[in-house]
Every structure is written in structure tokens, then in C-alpha cells.
N, C-alpha and C positions, 0 to 999 in steps of 0.2 A: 742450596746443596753444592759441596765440591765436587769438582771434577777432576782427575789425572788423566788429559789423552789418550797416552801409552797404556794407561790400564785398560782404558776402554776401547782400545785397538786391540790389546793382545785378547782380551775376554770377548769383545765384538766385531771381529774384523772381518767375517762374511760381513756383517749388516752394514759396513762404513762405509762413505768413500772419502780420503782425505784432499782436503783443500791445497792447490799451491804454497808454498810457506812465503806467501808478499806478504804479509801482516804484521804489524808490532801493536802490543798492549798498550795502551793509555787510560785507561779506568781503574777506579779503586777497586775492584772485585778481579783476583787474581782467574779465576774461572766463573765462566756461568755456558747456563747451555738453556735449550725451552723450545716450546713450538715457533716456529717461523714464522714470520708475517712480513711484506716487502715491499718496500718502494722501488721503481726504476724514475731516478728523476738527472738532470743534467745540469749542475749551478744553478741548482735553484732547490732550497730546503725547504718549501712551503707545506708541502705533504710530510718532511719529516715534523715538524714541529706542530701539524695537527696531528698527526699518530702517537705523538710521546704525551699531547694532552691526555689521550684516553687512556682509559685503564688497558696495563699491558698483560695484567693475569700471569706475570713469570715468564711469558714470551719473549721473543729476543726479534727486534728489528732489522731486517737486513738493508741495506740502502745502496742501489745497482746505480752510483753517480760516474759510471763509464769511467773510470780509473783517473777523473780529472785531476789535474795537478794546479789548480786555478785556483780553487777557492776552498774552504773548509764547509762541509756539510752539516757538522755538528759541534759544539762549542758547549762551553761549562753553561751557558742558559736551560739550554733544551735538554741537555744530559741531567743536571738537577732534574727538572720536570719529569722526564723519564723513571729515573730512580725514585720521585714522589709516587709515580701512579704506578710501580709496581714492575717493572719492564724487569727483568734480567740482564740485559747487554743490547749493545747494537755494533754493528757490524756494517762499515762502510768501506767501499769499492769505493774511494775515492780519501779525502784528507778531511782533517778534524782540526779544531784550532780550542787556545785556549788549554793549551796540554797539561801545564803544571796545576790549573787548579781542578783538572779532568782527574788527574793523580786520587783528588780529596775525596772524589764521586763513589757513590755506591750502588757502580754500576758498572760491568764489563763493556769493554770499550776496544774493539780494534780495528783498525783501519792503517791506511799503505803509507800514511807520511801528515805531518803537521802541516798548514800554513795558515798565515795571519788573516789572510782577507775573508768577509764574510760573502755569503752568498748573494744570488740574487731574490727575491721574492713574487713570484707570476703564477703560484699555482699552477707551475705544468710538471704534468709524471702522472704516472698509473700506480695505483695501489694493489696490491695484494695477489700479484701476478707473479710467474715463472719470471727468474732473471739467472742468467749465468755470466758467472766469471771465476775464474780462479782453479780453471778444469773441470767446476762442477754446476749445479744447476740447484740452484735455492728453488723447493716446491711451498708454497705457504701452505699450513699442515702437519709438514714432516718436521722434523725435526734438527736441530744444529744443535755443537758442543764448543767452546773454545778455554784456551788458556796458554800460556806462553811456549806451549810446545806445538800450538797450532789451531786448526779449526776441521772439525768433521760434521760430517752430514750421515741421518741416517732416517730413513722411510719412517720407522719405531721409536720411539722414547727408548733410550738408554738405561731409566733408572729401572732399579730394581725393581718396584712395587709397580712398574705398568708391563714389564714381561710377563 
């Protein structure tokens, strides 16, 4: 389904809280939006790349990598995968690498900035917990929205057929 922020700000803006605007698009899906589900991990992708195995049911991934500027969390491997098992988007607090062929993906994609190197791999991070950044507090459950005018959060699904 598409999305327009603005629209869904001006028709929903009790229900929103909007995101800092840190974010640039990198995914072939100009918008996506879906129930939340979260990693809080630190240079290290381990936990993202077992959650983009599973089926994402249209969900969107948030990834709380503490705003690192070190390494890339997500790359055209695991974003393919993602996009195969159904995700929506992911959404990283930290850098993503692999950007131009991220572009081909169909799969919404934002995060604070590109860099080359890949992560580390240790299995350390929590899943599917409260992470905040960006002013606002990712609950897994609720709901997120993104697209090139930014990203909001709202307790309720946005679309029409679940008001």
C-alpha cells in the first residue's frame, strides 16, 4: 500500500508522533509502513539477518544500532531476503551499505547515512523490545509509516480498513 505522510498527518495527527527528520531513503519502495517489530543491536547484524529470514507478514523492522557511524547494519544481501519473506521496510538507527543496488530492492529502506564496512557478527542484541531514538519510542505492536517526507509512529494502523 502507498503512503503520503502529509496526508496521513493532516487526516491523523492526534494519533502521530513524528519522527526527527535524521533519515534519507535507500530502498526501492518510495513508502511503506506496518506493524513494528525491533532489534536493539550495536555493530553487530546478527539478529538483523535472523529476523529478515522469517516471514515479515508486511511488518517493517526497526534496528536501534545506537546511531553508529562504523559499520553498515543492513546491505543488498539481507535486504533481498527481507523483501523475499515479505517485510515492508526496515528502518535503521544507524548506516546501511551497498546503497546503489539497495536502490533495485523492493523494499523500503531508511537509515542516517551509507558506509562500506560490514558489521560484526556475535549474536549480541535484544529483540523485539522498546527502543528510542529519533524523539520517539519504537513500541513492537504499534505501528510506523515512512516515505521521503519522513517517518511517523502511531499506537493504531493508519489504513483505512483497520479504523
Amino acid at each position: 500500500m502507498e503512503f503520503v505522510l502529509p496526508d496521513l498527518c493532516d487526516e491523523y495527527g492526534e494519533l502521530v508522533e513524528v519522527l526527527a527528520p535524521i533519515f534519507r531513503s535507500f530502498g526501492g519502495k518510495r513508502s511503506f509502513g506496518g506493524e513494528i517489530s525491533t532489534i536493539k543491536c550495536h555493530e553487530d547484524n546478527s539478529l538483523v539477518a535472523d529476523a529478515v529470514a522469517e516471514s515479515g507478514n508486511g511488518s517493517v523492522l526497526v534496528v536501534d544500532g545506537g546511531g553508529s557511524w562504523r559499520c553498515g547494519l543492513l546491505g543488498d544481501n539481507l535486504a533481498e531476503i527481507a523483501s523475499r519473506n515479505h517485510w515492508e521496510g526496515v528502518i535503521v538507527y544507524g548506516c546501511v551499505r551497498d546503497v546503489d543496488a539497495l536502490k533495485g530492492i523492493n523494499l523500503g529502506i531508511q537509515a542516517l547515512a551509507p558506509h562500506p564496512l560490514k558489521s560484526v557478527k556475535r549474536k549480541v542484541g535484544l529483540r523485539d523490545v522498546d527502543v528510542s531514538f529519533g524523539g520517539a519510542t519504537f513500541v513492537p505492536g504499534q505501528f510506523v509509516y515512512a516515505d521521503n517526507n519522513g517517518i511517523i509512529l502511531s499506537e493504531k494502523s493508519l489504513e483505512k480498513s483497520a479504523l
